[in-house]
N, C-alpha and C positions, 0 to 999 in steps of 0.2 A: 733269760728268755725275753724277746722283742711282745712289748706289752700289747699286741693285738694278736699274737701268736696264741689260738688257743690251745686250753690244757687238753693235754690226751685224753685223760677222762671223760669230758666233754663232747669228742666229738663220737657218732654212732658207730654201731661195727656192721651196719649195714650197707648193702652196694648203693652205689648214688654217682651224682654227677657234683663235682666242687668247682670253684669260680674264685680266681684271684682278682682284687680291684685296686686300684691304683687311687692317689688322693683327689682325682677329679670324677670316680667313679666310675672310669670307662673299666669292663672288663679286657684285664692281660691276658687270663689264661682261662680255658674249659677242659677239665680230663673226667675220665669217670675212675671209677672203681669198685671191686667187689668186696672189698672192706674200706671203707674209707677213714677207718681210724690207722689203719695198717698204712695207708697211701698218705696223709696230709701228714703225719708224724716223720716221715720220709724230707719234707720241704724244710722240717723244724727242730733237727739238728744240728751238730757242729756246721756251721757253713763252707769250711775248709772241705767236706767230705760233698760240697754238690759243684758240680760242672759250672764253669763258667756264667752260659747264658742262664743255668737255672736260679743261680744265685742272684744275677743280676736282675731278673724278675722276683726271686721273693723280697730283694732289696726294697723295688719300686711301690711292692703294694704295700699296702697299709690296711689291710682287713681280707678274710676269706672266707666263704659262705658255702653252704652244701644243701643238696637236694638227695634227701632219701627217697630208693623208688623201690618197685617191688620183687624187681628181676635185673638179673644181666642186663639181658633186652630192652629193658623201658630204660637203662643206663645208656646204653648203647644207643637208641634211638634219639634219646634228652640229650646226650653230649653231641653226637653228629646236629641236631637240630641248633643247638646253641652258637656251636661254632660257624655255621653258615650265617647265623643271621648275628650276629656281633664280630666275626671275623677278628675275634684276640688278637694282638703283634705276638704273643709269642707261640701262637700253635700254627703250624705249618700247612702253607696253603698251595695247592693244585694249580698252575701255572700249564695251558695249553700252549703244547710248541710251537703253533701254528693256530691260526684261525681259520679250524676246517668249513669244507662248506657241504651242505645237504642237497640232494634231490627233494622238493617237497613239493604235494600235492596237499591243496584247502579244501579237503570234504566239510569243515565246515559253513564253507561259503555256501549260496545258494547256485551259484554255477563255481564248482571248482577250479579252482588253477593251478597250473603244471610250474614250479618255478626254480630258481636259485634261494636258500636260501641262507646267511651264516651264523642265525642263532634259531633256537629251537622254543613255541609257545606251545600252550595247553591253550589252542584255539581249535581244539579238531582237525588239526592239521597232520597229514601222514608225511614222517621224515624216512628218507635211504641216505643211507651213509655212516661217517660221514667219508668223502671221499680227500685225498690228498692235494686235488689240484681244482682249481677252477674250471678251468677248460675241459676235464673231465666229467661234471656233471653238464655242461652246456654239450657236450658231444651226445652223451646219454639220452637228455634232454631230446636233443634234434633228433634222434633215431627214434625215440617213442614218439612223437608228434607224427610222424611218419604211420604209424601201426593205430595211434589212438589218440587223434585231433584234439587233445583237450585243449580248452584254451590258454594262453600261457603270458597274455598283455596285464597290465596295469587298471585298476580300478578307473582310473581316468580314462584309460582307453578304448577300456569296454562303453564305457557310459555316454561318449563321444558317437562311439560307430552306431550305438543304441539311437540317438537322437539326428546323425545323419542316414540312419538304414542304410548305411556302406560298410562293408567289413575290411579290413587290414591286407596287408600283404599275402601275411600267413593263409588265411580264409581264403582266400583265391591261387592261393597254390597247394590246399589241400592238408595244408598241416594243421588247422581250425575247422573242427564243425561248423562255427562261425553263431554259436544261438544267441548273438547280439542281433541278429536279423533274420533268426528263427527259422534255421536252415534245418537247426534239429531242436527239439523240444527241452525243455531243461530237464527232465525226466531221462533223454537219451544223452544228452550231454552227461549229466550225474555217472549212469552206466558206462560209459567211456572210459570217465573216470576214476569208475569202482576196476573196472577191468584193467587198466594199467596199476592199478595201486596192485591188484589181485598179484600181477604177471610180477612187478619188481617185489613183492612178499615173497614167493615160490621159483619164480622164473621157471617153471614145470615145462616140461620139453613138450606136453602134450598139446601145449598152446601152438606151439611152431611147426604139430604134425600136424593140426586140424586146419593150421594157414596154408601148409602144402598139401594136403586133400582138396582143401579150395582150388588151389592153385592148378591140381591134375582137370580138377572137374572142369572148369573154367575154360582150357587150356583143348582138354575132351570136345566140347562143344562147340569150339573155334570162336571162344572171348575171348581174344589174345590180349585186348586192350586192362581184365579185369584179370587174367592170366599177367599181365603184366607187374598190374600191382599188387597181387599178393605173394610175386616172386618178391619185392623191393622190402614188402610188410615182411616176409620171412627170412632175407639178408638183415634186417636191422634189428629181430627178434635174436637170429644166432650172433650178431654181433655183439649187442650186449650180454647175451649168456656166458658168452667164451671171453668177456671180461674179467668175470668172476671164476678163477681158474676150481674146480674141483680137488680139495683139500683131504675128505674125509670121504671113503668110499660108501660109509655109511650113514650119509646124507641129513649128519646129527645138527642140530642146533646147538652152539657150543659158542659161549666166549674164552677166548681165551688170555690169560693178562700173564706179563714178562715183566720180570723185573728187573731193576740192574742199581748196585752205589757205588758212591765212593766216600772218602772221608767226609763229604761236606757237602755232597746232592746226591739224589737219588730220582730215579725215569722207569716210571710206568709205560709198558707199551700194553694195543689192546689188537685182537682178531676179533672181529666179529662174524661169525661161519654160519650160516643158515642153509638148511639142505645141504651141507656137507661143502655149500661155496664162503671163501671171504666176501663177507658186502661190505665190509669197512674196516678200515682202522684208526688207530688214535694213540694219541701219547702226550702223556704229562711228564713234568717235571720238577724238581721242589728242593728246599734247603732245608735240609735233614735237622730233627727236631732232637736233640741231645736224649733225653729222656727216652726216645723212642725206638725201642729194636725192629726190626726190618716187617715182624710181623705186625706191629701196630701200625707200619706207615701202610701197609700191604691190605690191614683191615679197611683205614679210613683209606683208600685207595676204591676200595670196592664200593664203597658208601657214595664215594664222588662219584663213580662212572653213573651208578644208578638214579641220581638224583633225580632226574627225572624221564629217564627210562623202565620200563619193565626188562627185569631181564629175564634170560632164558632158565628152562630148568636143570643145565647143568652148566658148570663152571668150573674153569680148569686153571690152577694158579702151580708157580713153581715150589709153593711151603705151604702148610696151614696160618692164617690170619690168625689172631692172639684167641677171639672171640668167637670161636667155629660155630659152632652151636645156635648163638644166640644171634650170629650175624645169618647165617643162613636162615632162620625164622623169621627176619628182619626183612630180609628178600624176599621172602615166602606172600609176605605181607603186600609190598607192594606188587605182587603179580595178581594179588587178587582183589588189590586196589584198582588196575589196572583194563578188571574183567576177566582175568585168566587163570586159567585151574594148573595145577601142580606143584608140588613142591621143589625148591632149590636146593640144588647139591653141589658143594663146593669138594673138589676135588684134584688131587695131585696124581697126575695121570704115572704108570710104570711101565706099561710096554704100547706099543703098535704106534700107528699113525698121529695120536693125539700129543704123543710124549716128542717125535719129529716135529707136527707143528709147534708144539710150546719153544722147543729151542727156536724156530726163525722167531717166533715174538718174541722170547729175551734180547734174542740177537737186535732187534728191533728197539727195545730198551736202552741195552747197551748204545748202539748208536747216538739216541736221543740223548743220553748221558753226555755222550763223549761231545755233541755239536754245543751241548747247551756249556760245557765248560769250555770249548776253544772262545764263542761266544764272552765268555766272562771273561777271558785270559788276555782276549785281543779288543776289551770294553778300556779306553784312556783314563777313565774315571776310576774305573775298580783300581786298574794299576798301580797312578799315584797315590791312592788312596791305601793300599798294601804297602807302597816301600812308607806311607807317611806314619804307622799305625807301628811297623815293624822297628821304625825308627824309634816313635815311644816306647814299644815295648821293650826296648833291649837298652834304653837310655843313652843311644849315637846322640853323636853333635848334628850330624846330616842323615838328612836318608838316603840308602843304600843306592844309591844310583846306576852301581855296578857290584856285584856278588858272582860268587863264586863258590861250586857246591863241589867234595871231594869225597868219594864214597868208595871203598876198600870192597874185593870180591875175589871170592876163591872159591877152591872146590875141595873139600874135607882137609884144609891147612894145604894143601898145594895149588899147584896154577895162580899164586898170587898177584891181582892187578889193581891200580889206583884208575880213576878217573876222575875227570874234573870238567864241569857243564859252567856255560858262563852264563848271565841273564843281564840286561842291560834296560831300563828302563818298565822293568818287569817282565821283557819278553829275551828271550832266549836267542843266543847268538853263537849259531852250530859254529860258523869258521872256527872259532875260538875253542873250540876243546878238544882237551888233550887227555890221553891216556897211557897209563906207566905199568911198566913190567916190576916187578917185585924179586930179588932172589932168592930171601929166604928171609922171614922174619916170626919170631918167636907167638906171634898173637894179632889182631884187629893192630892192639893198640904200638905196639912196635913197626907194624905199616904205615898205620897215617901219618907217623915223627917222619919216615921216610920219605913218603910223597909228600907233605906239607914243606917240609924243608927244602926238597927240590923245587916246589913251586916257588917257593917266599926267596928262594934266592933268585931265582927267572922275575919275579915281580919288585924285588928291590932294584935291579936294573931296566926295569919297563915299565912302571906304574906312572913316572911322570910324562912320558910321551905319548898314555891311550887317551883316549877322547873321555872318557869318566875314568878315572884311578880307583882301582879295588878297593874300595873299603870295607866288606863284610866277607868272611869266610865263614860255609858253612861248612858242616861235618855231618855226616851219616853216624848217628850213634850217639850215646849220655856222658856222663862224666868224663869217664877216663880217655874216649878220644879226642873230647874238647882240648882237656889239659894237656895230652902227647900233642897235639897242633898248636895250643899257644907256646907250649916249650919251644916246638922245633921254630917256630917267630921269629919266639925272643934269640935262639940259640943262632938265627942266620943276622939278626938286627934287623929285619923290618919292623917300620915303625906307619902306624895309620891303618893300619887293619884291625878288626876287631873279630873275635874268635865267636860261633854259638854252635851247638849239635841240637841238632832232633833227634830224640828218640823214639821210635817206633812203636813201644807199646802205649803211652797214653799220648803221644805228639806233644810231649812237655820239650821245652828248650832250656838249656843247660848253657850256662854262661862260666868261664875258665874260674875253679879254686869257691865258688856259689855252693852253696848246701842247699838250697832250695832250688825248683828251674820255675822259669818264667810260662807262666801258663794262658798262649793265648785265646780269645775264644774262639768257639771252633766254629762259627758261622763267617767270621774274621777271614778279609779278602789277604791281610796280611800272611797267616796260615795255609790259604789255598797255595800263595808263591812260593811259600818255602817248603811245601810238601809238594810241589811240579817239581821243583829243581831236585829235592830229593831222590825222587820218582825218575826223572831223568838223568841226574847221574847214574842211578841203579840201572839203570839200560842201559847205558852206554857201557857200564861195565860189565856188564852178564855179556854185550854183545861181543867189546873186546877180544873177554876169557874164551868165546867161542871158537870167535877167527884165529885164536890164538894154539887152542886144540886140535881145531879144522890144520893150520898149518904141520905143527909136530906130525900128526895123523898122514898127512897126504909124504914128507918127506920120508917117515918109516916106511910106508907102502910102496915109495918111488925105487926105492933097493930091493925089493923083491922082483927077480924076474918076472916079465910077461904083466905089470902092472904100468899102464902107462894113467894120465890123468884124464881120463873118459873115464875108468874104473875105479879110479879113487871118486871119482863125482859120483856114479851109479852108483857107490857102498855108500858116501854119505847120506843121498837123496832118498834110497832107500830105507835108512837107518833112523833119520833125524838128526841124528847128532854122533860126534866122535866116539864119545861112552858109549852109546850103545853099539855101535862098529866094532869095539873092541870086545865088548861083553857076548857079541853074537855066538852061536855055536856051529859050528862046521855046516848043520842041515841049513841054520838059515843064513848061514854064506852064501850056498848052492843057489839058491832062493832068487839071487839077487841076477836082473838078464844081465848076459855078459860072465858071469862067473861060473866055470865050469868047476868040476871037480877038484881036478889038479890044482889049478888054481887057486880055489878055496881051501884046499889043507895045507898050502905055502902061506896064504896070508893069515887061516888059524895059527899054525904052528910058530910064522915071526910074531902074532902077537901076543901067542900062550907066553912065548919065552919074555918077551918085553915085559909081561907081565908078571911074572916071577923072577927079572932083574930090579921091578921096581920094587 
């Protein structure tokens, strides 16, 4: 045992929050636990049995300290609070995808203002949003200035027109009260301003009936000129209501959060639905913390939106957070930190309209995912920096400049296909990949000796005239396909490529005739590149076996009478796919527009038999 590694005995069995320190004393790490002898004797075992980065954090510190507290909760509250304000390297941090911007209005000013703005204070200031675009809250913006003149200039500017008793552009066209020159009292100005915060809290339609009762009466009387403008005040009221499209027919207060990973990030997205409208959303993104299952990122996830918001009293997530209980009382807390009564329900919605909206916010998630890795994929720095890493890691003379990924697919041992994605500079280079027919091969591994060897002889005649010569080949798969791909190499005589597999259950790399595989870490840009290329030859070959199915499929179909290729496309498009075309039953043949009866007991019947020739 590493002599600052304390004895099991020693440490309490009560919940608390623990703190790794490095020899300059900066904190590494902040986690909690609800035993924390259970939890730190976890860091201070065999080190062969912890991850990567985790290890590479117990390495660096040099002492760890713990806070016993009295609850989950006060765990939960001390770790979230720590982590913000020491910001550890190795606990994983909330990355907005964008720099949203706010509607906000300064009630605590003494004449409020109407503004832009892209960060959020506890100065009394009421925030909407956040919204997606800029241009979006200046439209907003202009359309309430319209209904309710707040002021919306610069402290310099008010204080100018104050001292010249001239008011702005604004003021003289009606979009300012103007109480820099005391048009209106700062008592009516205030109320201006309570009434538009009111209107974007609710956006209650009842606001928009009472402008058009104005509007009749006005209108009654032959005002046409104040008939005018509260037709213009009740265009710019519906305009911005019908922004906010109606989500939830039951006009709930409901955030909703989506979530989505992958090997190496993970994206929070968020709705936020007031009366039943989205007033905003939002989305994070982050580099997934080894130690952490989807519900602890999902916990501190929720801790991040709220930090300095109240939130609503009900909450709708796609899993339960690690900490149900005790985080929900945590929120509980800040709502009536906040001034507001109710308690917080965190909840996994199963039927009606909340469970449709949550899939657009996953879907919402997933997107931010997918932008935030092409973003890293297509970053010049990441890239060199993956072939420079991957290069150490697997002990090359150069780094990979050019690779090349070959990943075997079938369908319960038939339909056997190779593929092969090429990557060049870390980015991928569609011209370049090919995909192989298989006839018959005993296993995985008696395929990939097949396609490897037809590649490596193609590449022993073409390697010295590409603009970078393959030197890395990867493999879909651990030991035994390594080996069947360095055999089949050496068995054609290429010479300069080097062999490694991924394997899919812990992403260990496997190097040919190696008893150990090379484990790299999993935050490692090196890792990201050779699980894209994986990831993409696996589609290129799922797609292949498809078009390959879809072929056999339409030529069996093309011998049966009265089947021409409008009908084999209407059975496919219907079906989704081959398999289930053939698996269909007579009724839902019928089913399909275009296939009549007769019809449908010809093409059951050629493929009942097809199928019991096979």
């Amino acid at each position: 045992m590493n002599e600052w590694h304390p004895a099991p005995r020693s440490i309490p069995t009560d919940p608390g929050v623990y703190r790794f320190f490095d020899a300059t004393d900066r904190i590494l790490y902040v986690g909690k636990a609800k035993n924390l002898r259970n939890r730190l004797s976890t860091y201070f075992q065999s080190q062969s049995g912890l991850l990567e980065r985790t290890r590479r954090m117990v390495a660096t510190a040099v002492r760890v300290d713990w806070t016993v507290v009295g609850t989950e909760l006060e765990a939960l509250h001390l770790e979230f609070t720590w982590i913000k304000e020491f910001r550890p390297p190795f606990n994983i941090q909330f990355r907005d995808d964008k720099g949203y911007p706010y509607l906000a209005v300064s009630l605590g000013e003494e004449y409020p203002r109407a503004f832009l703005a892209r960060q959020r204070k506890k100065d009394g200031t009421v925030y909407f949003g956040p919204f997606t675009k800029a241009w979006a809250v200046r439209e907003t913006l202009d359309l309430l200035l319209g209904v309710y003149p707040v002021r919306s200039c610069e402290k310099s500017q008010f204080d100018q027109a104050r001292r010249k008793d001239r008011p702005c552009l604004l003021g003289d066209i009606g979009k300012c009260a103007a109480p820099c020159v005391n048009r209106v009292t700062s008592e009516q100005h205030r109320e201006l301003a309570h009434d538009m915060v009111s209107f974007m809290t609710t956006q209650d339609s009842t606001v928009i009936d009472n402008v058009t009762a104005q509007m009749d009466a006005a209108s009654a009387r032959q005002d046409f000129e104040s008939a005018a403008r509260f037709r213009d005040q009740r265009h710019a009221l519906t305009s911005i209501a019908e922004r906010s499209a109606v989500v939830l027919r039951d006009e709930l207060d409901v955030d909703l959060i989506g979530f989505a990973s992958s090997e190496l990030s993970a994206a929070i997205a968020i709705f936020h639905v007031r009366g039943g409208r989205v007033r905003g959303t939002r989305s994070w993104t982050i580099d997934t913390e080894l130690e952490m299952d989807e519900a602890d990122i999902l916990e501190l996830a929720i801790e991040n939106v709220y930090e300095h918001d109240a939130p609503p009293t009900l909450i709708d997530v796609p899993f339960f957070p690690s900490s149900l209980d005790a985080l929900s009382a945590l929120l509980t807390r800040t709502r009536i930190a906040n001034g507001l009564k109710g308690r917080v329900g965190i909840h996994v919605p199963r039927r009606g309209d909340r469970v449709v909206l949550l899939e657009s916010v996953t879907k919402n998630a997933a997107l931010a995912l997918a932008e935030h890795e092409l973003h890293r994929s297509t970053d010049f720095v990441a890239r060199s920096r993956a072939l420079e890493d991957l290069r150490d890691a697997l002990g090359l003379t150069e780094a990979p400049l050019r690779l090349e990924c070959i990943d075997i697919s079938h369908l319960g041992g038939t339909d056997i296909v190779g593929s092969l994605v090429v990557f060049e500079d870390g980015l991928p280079i569609n011209a370049d990949y090919r995909h192989f027919g298989v006839a018959s091969a005993r296993d995985d591994t008696e395929a990939m000796y097949q396609v490897v060897s037809r590649r490596a002889a193609r590449l022993k005649d073409e390697n010295g005239s590409m603009r970078y010569p393959t030197t890395l080949l990867l493999v879909d798969g651990g030991q035994p396909q390594v080996n069947a791909a360095a055999r089949a190499i050496s068995d054609v005589g290429l010479t300069g490529v080097s062999v490694v597999g991924l394997a899919k259950r812990l992403e260990e790399m496997w190097l040919p005739g190696e008893s150990f595989p090379v484990i790299l870490p999993r935050n490692s840009e090196a890792l990201y590149l050779v699980q894209r290329a994986r990831d993409e030859a696996h589609r290129f070959a799922i797609r292949y076996q498809r078009s390959k199915r879809t072929k056999t499929l339409s030529s069996e179909l093309a011998e049966i009478a009265g089947i021409g290729s409008s009908r084999v496309t209407a059975l496919i498009q219907h079906f989704g796919s081959p398999t289930a075309v053939r698996a269909a039953t007579l009724d839902e043949l019928q089913r399909v527009p275009g296939i009549g009866r007769s019809t449908a007991e010809r093409i059951f019947l050629s493929l009942s038999g097809e199928a019991q020739r096979d």
